[in-house]
C-alpha positions, 0 to 999 in steps of 0.5 A: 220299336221298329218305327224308332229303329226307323226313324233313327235310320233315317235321321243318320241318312239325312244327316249323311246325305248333308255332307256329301255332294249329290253330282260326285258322291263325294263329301261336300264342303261342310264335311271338309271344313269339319275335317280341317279342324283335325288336320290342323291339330295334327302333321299333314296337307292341305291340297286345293285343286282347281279344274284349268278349262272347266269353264269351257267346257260347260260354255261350249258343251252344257253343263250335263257334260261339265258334270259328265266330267266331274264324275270322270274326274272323281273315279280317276282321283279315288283311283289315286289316292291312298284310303285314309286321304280325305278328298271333297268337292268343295264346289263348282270345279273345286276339290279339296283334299286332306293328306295326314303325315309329312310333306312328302306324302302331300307332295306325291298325293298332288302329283298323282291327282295332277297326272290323273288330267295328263291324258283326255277324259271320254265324254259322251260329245267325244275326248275333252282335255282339262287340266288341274292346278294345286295349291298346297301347304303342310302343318305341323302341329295347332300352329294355325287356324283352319282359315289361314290354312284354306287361305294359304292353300287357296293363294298357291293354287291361285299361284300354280295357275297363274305360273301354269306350273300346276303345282305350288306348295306354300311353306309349312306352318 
């Protein structure tokens, strides 16, 4: 009985551990796509994010201190956001992030996470400044594929980037 209670234990940590990200501790990509499924069958936001001068950083410092940075970045947004917002590293310098209920909500959610990179991260080789652009688009309602809403979300952080604005949402599906 204790080797099945066990063995049990230690299936749910292998499978807990698949879906969460090693550097940050946040859920990982296979989690996320899982979650979008339910956002798209319910009112809420889909937020990507996409660090702006990570790439220096690693080019310049390394990459122990780009994943010195990635785990500032990740105590400063979990500071942000309400409990029930899902927020994930979906690689690289890439989050991803479900926010359920209106507009609105996943609107104040972008500009808290974007606010969280106004002032510099202190890194061990000293101060370091990033910024972060949002793509976001809302659903309400199974109107869409979880594709098409990686997609459209993925086009307007592409376009805040490009813009330097930081923050584009794309219209509600």
């Amino acid at each position: 009985m204790a080797l099945a209670l066990r063995d049990a234990r230690l299936v749910s940590e292998d499978r807990e551990h698949a879906r969460t990200d090693e550097l940050t501790g946040l859920p990982n990509r296979r989690r996320f796509i899982a979650e979008l499924e339910l956002l798209r069958r319910k009112n809420g936001t889909l937020l990507l994010l996409d660090l702006d001068g990570f790439k220096s950083v690693n080019d310049n410092y390394g990459h122990e201190i780009g994943d010195e940075l990635l785990k500032q970045i990740t105590v400063r947004f979990n500071r942000v956001l309400p409990s029930d917002v899902l927020i994930a590293r979906l690689g690289g310098d890439e989050f991803g992030v479900i926010v359920y209920g209106n507009r609105n909500i996943g609107s104040d959610v972008a500009l808290a996470l974007r606010a969280t990179c106004t002032y510099p991260f202190n890194l061990s080789v000293g101060d370091i400044r990033v910024g972060v652009s949002i793509g976001s688009v809302t659903t309400e309602g199974p109107t869409t594929t979880k594709e098409d809403l990686l997609k459209r979300a993925d086009q307007a952080m592409y376009e805040a980037k490009r813009t330097g604005s930081g923050f584009i949402q794309a219209p509600i599906l």
